[in-house]
N, C-alpha and C positions, 0 to 999 in steps of 0.2 A: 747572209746565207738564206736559200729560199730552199721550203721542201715542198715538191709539189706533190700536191694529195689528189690529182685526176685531171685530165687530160680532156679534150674532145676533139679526136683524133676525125673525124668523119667530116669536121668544117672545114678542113683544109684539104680533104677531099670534093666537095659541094661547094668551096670560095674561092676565090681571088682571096687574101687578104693584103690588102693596099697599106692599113697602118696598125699598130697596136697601142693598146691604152690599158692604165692599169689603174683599177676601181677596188676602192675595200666596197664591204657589204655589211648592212644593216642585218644580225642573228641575233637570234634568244640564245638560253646556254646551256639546251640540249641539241641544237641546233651545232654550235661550235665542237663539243662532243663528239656530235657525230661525225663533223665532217674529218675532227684530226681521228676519226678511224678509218677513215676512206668509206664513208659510206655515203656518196654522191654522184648524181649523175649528170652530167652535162649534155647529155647529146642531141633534145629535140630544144633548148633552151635559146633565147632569144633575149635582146634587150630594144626595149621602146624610151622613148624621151617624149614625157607628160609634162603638161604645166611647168617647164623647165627644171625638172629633174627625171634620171633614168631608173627605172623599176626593170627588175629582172622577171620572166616569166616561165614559167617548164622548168627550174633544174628542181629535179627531186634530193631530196635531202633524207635520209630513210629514217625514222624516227631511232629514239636511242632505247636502248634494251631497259637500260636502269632509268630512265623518267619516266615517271610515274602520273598524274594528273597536268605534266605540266609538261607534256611532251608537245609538239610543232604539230603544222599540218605540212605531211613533204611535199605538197605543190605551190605552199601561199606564195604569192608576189614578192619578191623581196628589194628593196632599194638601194641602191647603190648609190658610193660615194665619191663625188668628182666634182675639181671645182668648176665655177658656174663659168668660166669661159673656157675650159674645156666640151663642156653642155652647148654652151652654142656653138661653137665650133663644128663639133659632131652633130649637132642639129642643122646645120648649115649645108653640111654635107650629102644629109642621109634622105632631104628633102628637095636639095636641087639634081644630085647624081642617081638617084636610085639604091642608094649604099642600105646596108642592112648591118646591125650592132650583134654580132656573135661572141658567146664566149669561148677561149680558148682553151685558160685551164685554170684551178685553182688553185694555190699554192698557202703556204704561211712563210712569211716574213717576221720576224724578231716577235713571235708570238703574236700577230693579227693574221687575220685573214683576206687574201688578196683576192681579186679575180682578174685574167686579163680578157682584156676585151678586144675584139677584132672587127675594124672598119673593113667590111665582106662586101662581096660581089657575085652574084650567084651565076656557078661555072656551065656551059651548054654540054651537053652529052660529047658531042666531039672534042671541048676541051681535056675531059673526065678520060676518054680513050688515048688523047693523046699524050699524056700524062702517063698514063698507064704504060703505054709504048716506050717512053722514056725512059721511065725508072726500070725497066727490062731490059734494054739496050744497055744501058750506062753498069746492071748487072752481069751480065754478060761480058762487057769489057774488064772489068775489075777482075771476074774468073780468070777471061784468058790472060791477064797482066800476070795473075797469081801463079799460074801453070807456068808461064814463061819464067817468069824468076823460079821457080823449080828444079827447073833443065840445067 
């Protein structure tokens, strides 16, 4: 059972996303804290693949109310954990196609902390329209389906 604690709703407005992967993260433990209060944000955050492992950058993490001297910085880099031919994999990818590593959203599983991750592809203004076009259309239809079974 997974409870997800924050979303980034806006990459799947701004992506393709082609495949999903799913990375615990390296936290301190006001850090972990904070995030099962929902105090995180995902939405300018990104992930890179250094030296054969991937570090998280942007998501803020808002520090915690009750830590005291030993509270986080909410922007540091954070590392992520996947294994190593998962990494090349995704490295293989994101170097020959153009792909970009987005996070999706961050949940807990049996008490750890998840992230998933989204092999992205960044969307052109007319995809973002017609997108938009779609999801209005496809509302519209379900109204009048709704009206109809009314009658």
């Amino acid at each position: 059972m997974e409870k997800v604690i924050s979303t980034n709703r806006k990459a799947r407005h701004d992506y393709h996303i082609e495949e999903t992967y799913e990375a615990g993260i390296v936290l301190t433990g006001t850090e972990v804290k904070s995030i099962r209060n929902a105090r995180v944000n995902l939405k300018d955050s990104y992930a890179r693949i250094e030296n054969g492992e991937i570090f998280l950058y942007n998501m803020h993490i808002s520090p915690y109310e009750q830590g005291n001297r030993f509270n986080h910085d909410p922007l540091r880099v954070r590392k992520l954990l996947m294994h190593k031919i998962e990494i090349s994999r995704l490295f293989g990818k994101i170097k020959e196609k153009g792909y970009s590593l987005i996070p999706l959203k961050i949940y807990l599983t049996r008490g750890r902390v998840k992230l998933e991750l989204g092999l992205a592809k960044g969307k052109k203004l007319y995809d973002k329209r017609r997108d938009i076009a779609e999801r209005d259309s496809n509302r519209e239809m379900e109204r009048a389906f709704r009206d109809k079974q009314r009658v």
